[in-house]
C-alpha positions as CSV (number, residue, x, y, z in Angstrom):
1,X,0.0,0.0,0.0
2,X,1.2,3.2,-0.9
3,X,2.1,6.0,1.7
4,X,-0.4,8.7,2.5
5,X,0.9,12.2,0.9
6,X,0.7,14.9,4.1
7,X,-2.0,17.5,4.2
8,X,-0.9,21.2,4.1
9,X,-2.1,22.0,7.3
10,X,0.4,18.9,8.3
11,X,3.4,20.0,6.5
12,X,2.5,23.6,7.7
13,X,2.3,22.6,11.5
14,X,5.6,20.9,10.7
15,X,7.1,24.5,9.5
16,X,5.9,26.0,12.3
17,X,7.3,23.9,14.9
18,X,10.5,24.1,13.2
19,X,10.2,28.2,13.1
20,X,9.6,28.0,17.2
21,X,12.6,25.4,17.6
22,X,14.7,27.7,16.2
23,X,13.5,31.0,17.8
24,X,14.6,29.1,21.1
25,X,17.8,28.2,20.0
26,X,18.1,25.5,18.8
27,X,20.1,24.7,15.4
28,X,18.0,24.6,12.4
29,X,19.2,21.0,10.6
30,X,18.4,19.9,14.8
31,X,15.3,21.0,14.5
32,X,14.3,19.7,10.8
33,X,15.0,16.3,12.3
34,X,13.2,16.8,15.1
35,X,10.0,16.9,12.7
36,X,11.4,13.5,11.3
37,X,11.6,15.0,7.7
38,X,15.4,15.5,5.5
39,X,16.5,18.7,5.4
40,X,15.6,18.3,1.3
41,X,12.2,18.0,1.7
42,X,11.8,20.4,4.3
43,X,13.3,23.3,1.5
44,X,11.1,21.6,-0.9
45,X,7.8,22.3,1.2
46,X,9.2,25.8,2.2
47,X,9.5,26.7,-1.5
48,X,6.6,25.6,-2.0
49,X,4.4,27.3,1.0
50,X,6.5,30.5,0.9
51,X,7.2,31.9,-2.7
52,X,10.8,33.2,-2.8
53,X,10.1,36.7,-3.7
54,X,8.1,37.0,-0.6
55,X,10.9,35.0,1.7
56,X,12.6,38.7,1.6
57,X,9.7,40.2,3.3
58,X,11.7,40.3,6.5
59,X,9.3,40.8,9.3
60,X,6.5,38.3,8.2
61,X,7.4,34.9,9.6
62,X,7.1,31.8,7.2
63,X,3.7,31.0,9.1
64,X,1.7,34.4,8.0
65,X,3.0,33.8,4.4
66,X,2.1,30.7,4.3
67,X,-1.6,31.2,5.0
68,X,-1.6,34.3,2.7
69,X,-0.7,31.8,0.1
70,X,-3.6,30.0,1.4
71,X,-6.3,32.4,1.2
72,X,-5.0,33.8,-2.1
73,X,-5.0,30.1,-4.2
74,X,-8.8,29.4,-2.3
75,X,-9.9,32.8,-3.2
76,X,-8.6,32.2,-6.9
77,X,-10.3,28.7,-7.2
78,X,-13.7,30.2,-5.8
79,X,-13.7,32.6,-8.7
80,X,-12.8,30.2,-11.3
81,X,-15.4,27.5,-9.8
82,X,-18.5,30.0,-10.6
């Protein structure tokens, strides 16, 4: 049987946790295996939650850009649904 893919609130919970790890000092690559995911497909969800033009933002944290993403991509299917 094949494994189950993550949800995006899963891999976001998973981004946050590593965002808070880090804030209290603890190294990042510690803290992405923490989670129990490689340090590649931690990138590879964080490129794909956070676009890179907005990673230089600066104050917004990886969490608030990530749901931003959200809304905008559920906003854009609900127009092209009706």
């Amino acid at each position: 049987m094949a494994n189950k893919r993550p949800k995006p609130e899963g891999i976001v919970a998973k981004l946050r946790q590593v965002e808070i790890l880090t804030g209290q000092g603890m190294p990042r690559l510690d803290a992405i295996r923490q989670i129990g995911v490689t340090e590649q497909t931690y990138y590879r969800r964080l490129s794909a939650i956070v676009p890179i033009a907005c990673r230089s933002m600066g104050k917004r944290s990886a969490v608030e850009l990530a749901q931003l993403s959200s809304r905008n991509s559920s906003a854009s299917r609900k127009r092209t649904s009706v």
